[in-house]
C-alpha positions in Angstrom: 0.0 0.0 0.0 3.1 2.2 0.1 4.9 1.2 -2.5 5.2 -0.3 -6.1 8.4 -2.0 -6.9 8.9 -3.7 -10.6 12.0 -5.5 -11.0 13.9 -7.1 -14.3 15.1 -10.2 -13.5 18.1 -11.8 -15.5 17.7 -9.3 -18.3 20.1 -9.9 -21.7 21.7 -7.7 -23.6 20.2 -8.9 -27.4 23.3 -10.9 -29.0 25.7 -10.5 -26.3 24.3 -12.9 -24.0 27.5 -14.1 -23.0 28.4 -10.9 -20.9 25.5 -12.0 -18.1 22.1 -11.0 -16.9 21.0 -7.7 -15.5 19.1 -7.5 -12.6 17.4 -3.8 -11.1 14.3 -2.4 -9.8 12.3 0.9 -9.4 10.2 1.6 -6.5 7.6 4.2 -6.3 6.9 5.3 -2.8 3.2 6.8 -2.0 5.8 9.5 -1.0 7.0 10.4 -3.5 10.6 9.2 -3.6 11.5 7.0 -6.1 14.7 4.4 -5.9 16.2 2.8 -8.5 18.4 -0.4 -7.3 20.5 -2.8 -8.9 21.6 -5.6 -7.6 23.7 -7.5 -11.0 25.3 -5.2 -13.2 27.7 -7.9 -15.3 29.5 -4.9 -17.5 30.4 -1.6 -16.8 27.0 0.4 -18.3 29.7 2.9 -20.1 30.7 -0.4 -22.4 27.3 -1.0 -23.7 26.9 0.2 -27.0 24.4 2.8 -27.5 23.9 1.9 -31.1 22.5 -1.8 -30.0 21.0 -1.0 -27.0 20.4 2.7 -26.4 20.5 3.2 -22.3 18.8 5.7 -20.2 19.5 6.1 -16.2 17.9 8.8 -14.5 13.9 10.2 -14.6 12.1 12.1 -17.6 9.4 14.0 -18.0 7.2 13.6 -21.6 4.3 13.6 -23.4 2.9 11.2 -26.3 1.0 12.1 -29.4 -0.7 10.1 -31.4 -0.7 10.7 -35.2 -2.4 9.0 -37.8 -0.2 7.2 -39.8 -0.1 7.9 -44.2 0.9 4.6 -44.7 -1.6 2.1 -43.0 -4.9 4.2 -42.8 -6.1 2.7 -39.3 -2.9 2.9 -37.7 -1.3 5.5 -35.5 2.4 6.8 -34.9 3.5 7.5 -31.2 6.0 10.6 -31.3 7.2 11.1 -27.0 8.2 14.7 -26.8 10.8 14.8 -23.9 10.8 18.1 -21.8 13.0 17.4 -18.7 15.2 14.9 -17.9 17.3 14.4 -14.6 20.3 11.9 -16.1 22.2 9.4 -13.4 26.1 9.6 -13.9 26.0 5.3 -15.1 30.1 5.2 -14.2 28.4 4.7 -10.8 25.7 2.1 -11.5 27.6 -0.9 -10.6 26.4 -4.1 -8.1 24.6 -3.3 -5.4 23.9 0.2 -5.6 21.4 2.2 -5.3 19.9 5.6 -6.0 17.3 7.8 -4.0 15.5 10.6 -5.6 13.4 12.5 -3.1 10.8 15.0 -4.2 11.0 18.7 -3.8 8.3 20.4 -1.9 5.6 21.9 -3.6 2.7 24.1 -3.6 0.0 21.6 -3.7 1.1 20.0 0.5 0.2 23.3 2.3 -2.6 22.8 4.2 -3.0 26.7 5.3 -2.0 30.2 4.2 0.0 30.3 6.6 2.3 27.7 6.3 2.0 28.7 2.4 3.0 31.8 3.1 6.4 30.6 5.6 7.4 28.0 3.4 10.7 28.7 1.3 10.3 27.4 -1.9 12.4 28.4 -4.9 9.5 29.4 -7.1 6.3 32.1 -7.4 3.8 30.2 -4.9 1.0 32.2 -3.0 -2.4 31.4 -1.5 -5.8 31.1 -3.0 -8.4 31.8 -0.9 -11.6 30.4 -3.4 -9.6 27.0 -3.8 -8.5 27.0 -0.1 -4.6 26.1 -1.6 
């Protein structure tokens, strides 16, 4: 009820199968933080091509559109516009390790003016008095 953790278990890298399995999770904590863990890392995630196997470490944010497609009239074509993207250095994803990200605070958790109002966020926040936030 707290959290939501999906693992890979004993993943392959396609045609180098030889180099091991891969074994990491996510878990989604109600919150907010999110860890990453991994627990087999047989290579070095530096030596894995890109061109093969393109690898991302880290949190995005993005939005899909669908488009029809010209070619096959009842089809559509998914273009993901990414917008913001927090990248993990991978020279430090190695065996048993993980990584922690913790949310900032936001508007939305103040409960009161008042504790809108004292709070020191980095951005443009103030009370509204119709919505009660």
């Amino acid at each position: 009820g707290t959290v939501l953790v999906v693992q890979w278990d004993k993943v392959y890298l396609q045609g180098k199968e030889d180099l091991g399995s891969f074994t990491f999770q996510a878990a989604l904590h109600s919150t907010g933080r999110i860890t990453f863990g991994y627990k087999e890392i047989p290579v070095p995630v530096l030596q894995i091509s890109a061109t093969q196997h393109p690898v991302k470490a880290g949190l995005s944010d993005a939005f899909m559109v669908l488009n029809p497609s010209p070619d096959v009239p009842e089809s559509r074509r998914r273009t993901i516009y990414e917008y913001h993207r927090v990248e993990l250095d991978t020279s430090r994803i190695s065996n048993r390790t993980a990584v922690e990200f913790t949310p900032l605070p936001t508007c939305l958790q103040h409960q009161s003016c008042e504790a809108c109002v004292a709070s020191e966020l980095t951005f443009n926040c103030s009370w509204c008095h119709v919505l009660q936030r």
